[in-house]
KOLSE-658059 format. One record per residue: residue number from 1; chain; y, x negated, z negated of N, C-alpha, C in turn. Coordinates in nm, 3 decimals, decimal comma. Layout:
# KOLSE-658059
(NUM A (Y X Z) (Y X Z) (Y X Z))
...
# end
This chain:
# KOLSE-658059
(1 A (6,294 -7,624 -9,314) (6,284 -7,732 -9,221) (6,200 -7,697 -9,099))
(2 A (6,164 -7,566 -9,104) (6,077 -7,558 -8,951) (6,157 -7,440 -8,896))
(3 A (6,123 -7,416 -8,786) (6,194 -7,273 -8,710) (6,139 -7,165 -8,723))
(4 A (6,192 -7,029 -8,816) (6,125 -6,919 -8,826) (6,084 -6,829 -8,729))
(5 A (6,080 -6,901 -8,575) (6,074 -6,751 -8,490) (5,937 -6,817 -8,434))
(6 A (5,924 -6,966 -8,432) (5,767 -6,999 -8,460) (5,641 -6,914 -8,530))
(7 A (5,755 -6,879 -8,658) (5,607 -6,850 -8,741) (5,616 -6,664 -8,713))
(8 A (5,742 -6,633 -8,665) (5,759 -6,487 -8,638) (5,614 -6,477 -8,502))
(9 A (5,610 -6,587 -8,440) (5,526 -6,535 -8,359) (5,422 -6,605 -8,341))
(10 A (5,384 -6,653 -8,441) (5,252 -6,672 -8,478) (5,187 -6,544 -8,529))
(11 A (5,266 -6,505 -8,635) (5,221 -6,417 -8,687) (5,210 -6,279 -8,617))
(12 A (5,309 -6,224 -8,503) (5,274 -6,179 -8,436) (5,119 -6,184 -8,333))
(13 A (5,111 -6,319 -8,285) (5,008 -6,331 -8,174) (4,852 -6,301 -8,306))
(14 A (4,872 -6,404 -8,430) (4,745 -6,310 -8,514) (4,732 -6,165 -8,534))
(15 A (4,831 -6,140 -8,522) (4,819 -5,979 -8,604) (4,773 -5,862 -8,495))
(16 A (4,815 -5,952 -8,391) (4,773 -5,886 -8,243) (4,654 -5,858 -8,216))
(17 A (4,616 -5,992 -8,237) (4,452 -6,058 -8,171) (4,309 -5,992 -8,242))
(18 A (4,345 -5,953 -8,392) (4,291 -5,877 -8,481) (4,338 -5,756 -8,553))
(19 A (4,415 -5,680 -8,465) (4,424 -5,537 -8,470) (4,443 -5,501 -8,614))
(20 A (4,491 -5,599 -8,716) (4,573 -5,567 -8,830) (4,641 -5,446 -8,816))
(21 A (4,639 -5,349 -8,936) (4,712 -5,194 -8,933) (4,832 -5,311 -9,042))
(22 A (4,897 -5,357 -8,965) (5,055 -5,383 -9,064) (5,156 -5,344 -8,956))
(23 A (5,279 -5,392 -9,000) (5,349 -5,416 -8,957) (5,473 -5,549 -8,948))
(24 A (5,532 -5,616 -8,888) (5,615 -5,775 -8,908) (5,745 -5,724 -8,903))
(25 A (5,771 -5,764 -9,050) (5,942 -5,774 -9,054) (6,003 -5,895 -9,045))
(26 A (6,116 -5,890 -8,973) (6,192 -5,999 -8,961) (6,300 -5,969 -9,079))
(27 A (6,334 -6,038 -9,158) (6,394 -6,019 -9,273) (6,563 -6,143 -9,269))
(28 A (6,657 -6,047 -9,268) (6,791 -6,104 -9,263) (6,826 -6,197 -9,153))
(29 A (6,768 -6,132 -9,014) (6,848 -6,264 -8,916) (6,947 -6,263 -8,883))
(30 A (7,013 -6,367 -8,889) (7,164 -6,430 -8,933) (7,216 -6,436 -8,788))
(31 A (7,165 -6,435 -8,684) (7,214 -6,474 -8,535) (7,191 -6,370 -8,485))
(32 A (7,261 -6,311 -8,350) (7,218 -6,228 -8,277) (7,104 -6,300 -8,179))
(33 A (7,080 -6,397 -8,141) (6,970 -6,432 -8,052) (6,843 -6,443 -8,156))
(34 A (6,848 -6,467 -8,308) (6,724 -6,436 -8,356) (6,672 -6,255 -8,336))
(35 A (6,796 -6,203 -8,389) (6,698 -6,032 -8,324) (6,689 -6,078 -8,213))
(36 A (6,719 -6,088 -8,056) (6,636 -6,073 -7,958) (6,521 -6,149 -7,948))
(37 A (6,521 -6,295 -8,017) (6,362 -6,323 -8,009) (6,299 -6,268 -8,085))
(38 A (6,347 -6,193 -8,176) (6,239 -6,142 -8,257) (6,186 -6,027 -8,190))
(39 A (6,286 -5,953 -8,163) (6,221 -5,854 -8,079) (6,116 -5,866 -7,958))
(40 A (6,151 -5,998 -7,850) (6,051 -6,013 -7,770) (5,975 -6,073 -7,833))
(41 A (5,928 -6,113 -7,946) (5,766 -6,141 -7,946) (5,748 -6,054 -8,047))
(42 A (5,795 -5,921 -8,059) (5,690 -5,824 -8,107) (5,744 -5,794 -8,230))
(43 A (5,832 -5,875 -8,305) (5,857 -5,764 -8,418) (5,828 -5,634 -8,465))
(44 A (5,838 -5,589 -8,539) (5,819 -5,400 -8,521) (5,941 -5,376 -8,657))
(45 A (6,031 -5,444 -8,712) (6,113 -5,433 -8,798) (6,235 -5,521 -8,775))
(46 A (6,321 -5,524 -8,792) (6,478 -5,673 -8,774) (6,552 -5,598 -8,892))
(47 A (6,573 -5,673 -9,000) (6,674 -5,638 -9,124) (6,798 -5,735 -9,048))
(48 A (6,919 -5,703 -9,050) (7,047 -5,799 -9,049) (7,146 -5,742 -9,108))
(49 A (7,238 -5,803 -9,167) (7,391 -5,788 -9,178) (7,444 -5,737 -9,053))
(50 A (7,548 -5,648 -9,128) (7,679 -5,575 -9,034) (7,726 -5,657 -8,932))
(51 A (7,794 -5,761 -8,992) (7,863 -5,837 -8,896) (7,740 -5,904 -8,770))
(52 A (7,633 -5,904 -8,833) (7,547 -5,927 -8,710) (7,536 -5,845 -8,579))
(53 A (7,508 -5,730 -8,667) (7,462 -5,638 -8,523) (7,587 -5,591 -8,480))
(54 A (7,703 -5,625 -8,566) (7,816 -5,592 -8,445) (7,833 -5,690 -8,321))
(55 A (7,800 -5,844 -8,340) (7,767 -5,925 -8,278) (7,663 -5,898 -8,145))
(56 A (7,618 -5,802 -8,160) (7,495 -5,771 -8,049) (7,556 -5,730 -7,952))
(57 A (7,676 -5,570 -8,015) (7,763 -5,531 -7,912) (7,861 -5,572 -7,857))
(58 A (7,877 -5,651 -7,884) (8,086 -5,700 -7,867) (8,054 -5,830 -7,828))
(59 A (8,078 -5,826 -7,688) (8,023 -5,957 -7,658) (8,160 -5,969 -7,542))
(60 A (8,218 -6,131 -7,562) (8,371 -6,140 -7,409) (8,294 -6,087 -7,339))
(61 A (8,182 -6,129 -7,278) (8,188 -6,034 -7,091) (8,152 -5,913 -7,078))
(62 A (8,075 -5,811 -7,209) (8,084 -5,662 -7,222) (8,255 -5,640 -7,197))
(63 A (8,325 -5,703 -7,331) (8,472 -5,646 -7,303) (8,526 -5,678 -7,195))
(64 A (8,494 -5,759 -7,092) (8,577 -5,798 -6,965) (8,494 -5,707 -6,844))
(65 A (8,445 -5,689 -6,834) (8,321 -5,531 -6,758) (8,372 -5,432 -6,822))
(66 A (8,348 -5,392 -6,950) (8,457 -5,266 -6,970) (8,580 -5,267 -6,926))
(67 A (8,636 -5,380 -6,959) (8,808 -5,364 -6,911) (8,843 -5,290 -6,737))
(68 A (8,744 -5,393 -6,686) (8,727 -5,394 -6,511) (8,695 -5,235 -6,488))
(69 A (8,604 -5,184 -6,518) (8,541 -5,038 -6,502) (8,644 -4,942 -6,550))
(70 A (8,703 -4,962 -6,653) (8,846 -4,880 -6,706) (8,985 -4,908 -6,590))
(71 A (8,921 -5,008 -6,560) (9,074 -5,057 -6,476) (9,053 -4,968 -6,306))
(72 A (8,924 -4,965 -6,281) (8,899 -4,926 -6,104) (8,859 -4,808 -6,146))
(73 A (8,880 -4,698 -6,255) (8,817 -4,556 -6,264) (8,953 -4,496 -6,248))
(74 A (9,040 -4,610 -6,377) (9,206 -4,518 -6,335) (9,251 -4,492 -6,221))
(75 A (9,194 -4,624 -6,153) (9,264 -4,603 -6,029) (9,264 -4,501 -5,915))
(76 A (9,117 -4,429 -5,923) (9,065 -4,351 -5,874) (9,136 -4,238 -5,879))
(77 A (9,200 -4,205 -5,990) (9,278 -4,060 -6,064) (9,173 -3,965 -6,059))
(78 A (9,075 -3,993 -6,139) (8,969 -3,888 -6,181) (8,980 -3,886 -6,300))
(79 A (8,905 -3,746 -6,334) (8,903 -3,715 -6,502) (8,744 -3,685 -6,497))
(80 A (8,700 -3,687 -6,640) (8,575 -3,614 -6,629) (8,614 -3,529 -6,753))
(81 A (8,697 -3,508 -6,817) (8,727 -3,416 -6,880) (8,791 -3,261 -6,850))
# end
């Protein structure tokens, strides 16, 4: 019933403030926007599922920017091979 990225960074800002030798795992986040908050307030670990972190990469407007960049390189008739 409360929000875990609260206590992700609580526990971050303590662990900070008193130079604790640990480290904070974020354990099974289910969303791709929980790894990035976890990451900006400091995590130093993110456990997730597959289908998550494929979620990180594969995003519509990555594939519509790739498409575009594939589309104006052909056009060019360059190789880099």
């Amino acid at each position: 019933g409360s929000d875990g990225m609260n206590l992700i960074a609580d526990i971050c800002t303590i662990y900070s403030n008193y130079k604790f030798s640990t480290e904070v795992l974020v354990a099974s986040a289910r969303h791709p926007q929980h790894f990035v908050d976890a990451a900006l307030l400091g995590a130093d670990v993110i456990t997730l599922p597959p289908v998550t972190l494929a979620q990180l990469y594969k995003h519509p407007l990555t594939d519509k920017g790739l498409a575009a960049f594939l589309s104006d390189w052909e056009k060019t008739g360059q190789s880099i091979t």
